[in-house]
C-alpha positions as CSV (number, residue, x, y, z in Angstrom):
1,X,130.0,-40.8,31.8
2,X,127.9,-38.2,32.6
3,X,124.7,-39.8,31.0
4,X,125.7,-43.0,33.0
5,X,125.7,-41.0,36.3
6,X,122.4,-39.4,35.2
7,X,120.7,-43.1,34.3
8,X,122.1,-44.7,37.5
9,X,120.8,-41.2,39.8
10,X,117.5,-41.3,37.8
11,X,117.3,-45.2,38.8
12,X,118.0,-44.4,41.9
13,X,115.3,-41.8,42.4
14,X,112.8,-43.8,40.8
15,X,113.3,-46.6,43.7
16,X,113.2,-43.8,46.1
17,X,110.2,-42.9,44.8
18,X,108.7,-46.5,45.2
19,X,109.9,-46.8,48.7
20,X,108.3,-43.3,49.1
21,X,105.3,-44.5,47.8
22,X,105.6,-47.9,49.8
23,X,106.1,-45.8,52.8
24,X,102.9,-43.7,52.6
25,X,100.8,-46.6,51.6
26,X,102.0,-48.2,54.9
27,X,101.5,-44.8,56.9
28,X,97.8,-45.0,55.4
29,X,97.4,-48.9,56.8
30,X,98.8,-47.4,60.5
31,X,96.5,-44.6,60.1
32,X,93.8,-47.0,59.4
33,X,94.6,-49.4,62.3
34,X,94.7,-46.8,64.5
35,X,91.5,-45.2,63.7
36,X,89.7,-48.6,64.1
37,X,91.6,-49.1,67.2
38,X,90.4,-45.7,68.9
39,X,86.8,-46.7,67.7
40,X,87.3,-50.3,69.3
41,X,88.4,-48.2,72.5
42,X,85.5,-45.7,72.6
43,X,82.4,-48.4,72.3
44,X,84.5,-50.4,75.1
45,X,84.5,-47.1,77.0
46,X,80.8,-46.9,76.4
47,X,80.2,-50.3,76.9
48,X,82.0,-50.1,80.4
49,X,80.2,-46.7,81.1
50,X,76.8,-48.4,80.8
51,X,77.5,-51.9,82.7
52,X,78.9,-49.2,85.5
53,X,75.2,-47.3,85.6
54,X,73.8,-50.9,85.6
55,X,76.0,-51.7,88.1
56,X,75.2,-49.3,90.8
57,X,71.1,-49.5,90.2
58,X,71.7,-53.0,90.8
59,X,73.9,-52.6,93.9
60,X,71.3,-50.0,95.0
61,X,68.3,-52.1,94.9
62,X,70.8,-54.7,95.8
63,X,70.9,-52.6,99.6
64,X,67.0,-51.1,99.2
65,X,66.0,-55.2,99.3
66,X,68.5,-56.6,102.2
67,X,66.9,-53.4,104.1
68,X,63.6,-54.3,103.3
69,X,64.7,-58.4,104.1
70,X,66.3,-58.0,107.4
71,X,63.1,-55.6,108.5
72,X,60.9,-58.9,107.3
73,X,63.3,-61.4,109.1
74,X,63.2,-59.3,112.8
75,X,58.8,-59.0,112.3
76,X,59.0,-62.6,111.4
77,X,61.6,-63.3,114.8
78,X,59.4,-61.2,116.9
79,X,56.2,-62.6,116.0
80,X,57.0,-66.3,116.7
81,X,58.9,-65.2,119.7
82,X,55.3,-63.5,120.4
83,X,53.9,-66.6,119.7
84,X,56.1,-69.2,121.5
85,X,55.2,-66.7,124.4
86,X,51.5,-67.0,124.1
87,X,51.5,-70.5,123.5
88,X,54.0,-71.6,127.2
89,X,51.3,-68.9,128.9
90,X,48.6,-71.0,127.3
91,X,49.8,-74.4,128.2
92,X,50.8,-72.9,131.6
93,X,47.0,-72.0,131.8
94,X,45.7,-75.6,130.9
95,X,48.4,-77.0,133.4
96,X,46.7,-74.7,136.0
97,X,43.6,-75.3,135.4
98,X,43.9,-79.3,135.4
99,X,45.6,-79.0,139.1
100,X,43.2,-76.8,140.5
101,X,40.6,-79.9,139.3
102,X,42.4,-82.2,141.0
């Protein structure tokens, strides 16, 4: 009997040891995964950092050229206003002048 008890305890420690060994192999794959994960997570990081620097040079010329457009659009308001101006004094003029021929 004791032999018996011996075979069925050595059986049972050699599928121990295979679940043992299953068990690390499968640690190993999580360890992998995980590794390959936090790389996946980093270049997004980086990726996100960079499209974020883009971001703001693009919202800063973004704000340099609506500056730069709304100065344009008030010269380009005040000059025809100027001209408008000049050209009712002008036709004010020619009126003027044709009455005083008359």
């Amino acid at each position: 009997q004791g032999k018996r008890v011996r075979s069925q305890l050595q059986n049972k420690l050699g599928k121990v040891q295979k679940e043992a060994q299953k068990l690390d192999a499968v640690r190993k794959a999580l360890a992998e995964m995980e590794h390959e994960i936090f790389k996946d997570v980093n270049i997004l990081r980086d990726r996100i950092d960079e499209a974020d620097r883009h971001l703001a040079l693009a919202r800063s010329k973004f704000s340099q050229k609506e500056k730069e457009f709304n100065k344009a659009k008030e010269e380009l308001e005040k000059r025809t206003s100027e001209k408008d101006m000049l050209t009712t004094h002008l036709r004010l003029v020619i009126v003027d002048n044709e009455q005083r021929k008359n």
